[in-house]
Residue, then its C-alpha position, 0 to 999 in steps of 0.5 A: x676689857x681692860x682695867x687699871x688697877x692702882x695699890x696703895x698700903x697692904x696691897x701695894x706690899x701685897x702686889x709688890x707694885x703700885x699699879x698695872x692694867x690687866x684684862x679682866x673677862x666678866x663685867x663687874x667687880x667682883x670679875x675684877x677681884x678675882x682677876x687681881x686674886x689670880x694674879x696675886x693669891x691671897x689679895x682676897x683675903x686682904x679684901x673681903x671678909x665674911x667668907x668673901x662674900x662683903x668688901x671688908x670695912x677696913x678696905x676701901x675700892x674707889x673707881x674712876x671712870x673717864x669723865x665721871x667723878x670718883x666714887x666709892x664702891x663695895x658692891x660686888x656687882x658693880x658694872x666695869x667699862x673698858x679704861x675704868x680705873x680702881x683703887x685699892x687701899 
């Protein structure tokens, strides 16, 4: 499925980008997270904290999805649908 992923602060810097759609195989965001961490190592680190177990609380993903409002996200196994939308800062 196919997600756009949108950068802003660190990992706009981080990225060297402000946003791209990239396929992502799984369904959740932690499928997510690792898709952006392959295509830009490191970007995990920026994000997570506890061993990389917990979104940091000095990050925040928002997700956007086709006509839902958007809403914070932290957990990992948050569901992903194809057009979604996350932003990261």
């Amino acid at each position: 499925m196919n997600i756009g992923f949108n950068y802003s602060l660190h990992f706009y810097e981080h990225a060297g980008r402000y946003q791209e759609t990239l396929s992502v195989p799984g369904s959740t965001l932690a499928d997510a997270i690792e898709v952006a961490e392959a295509r830009h190592p490191g970007f995990k680190a920026l994000l997570m904290e506890g061993g990389g177990t917990a979104v940091s609380t000095a990050n925040g993903i928002f997700l956007k999805r086709s006509g839902k409002p958007t809403v914070p996200v932290a957990d990992l196994k948050t569901p992903l649908a194809d057009g979604d939308a996350l932003a990261f800062w």
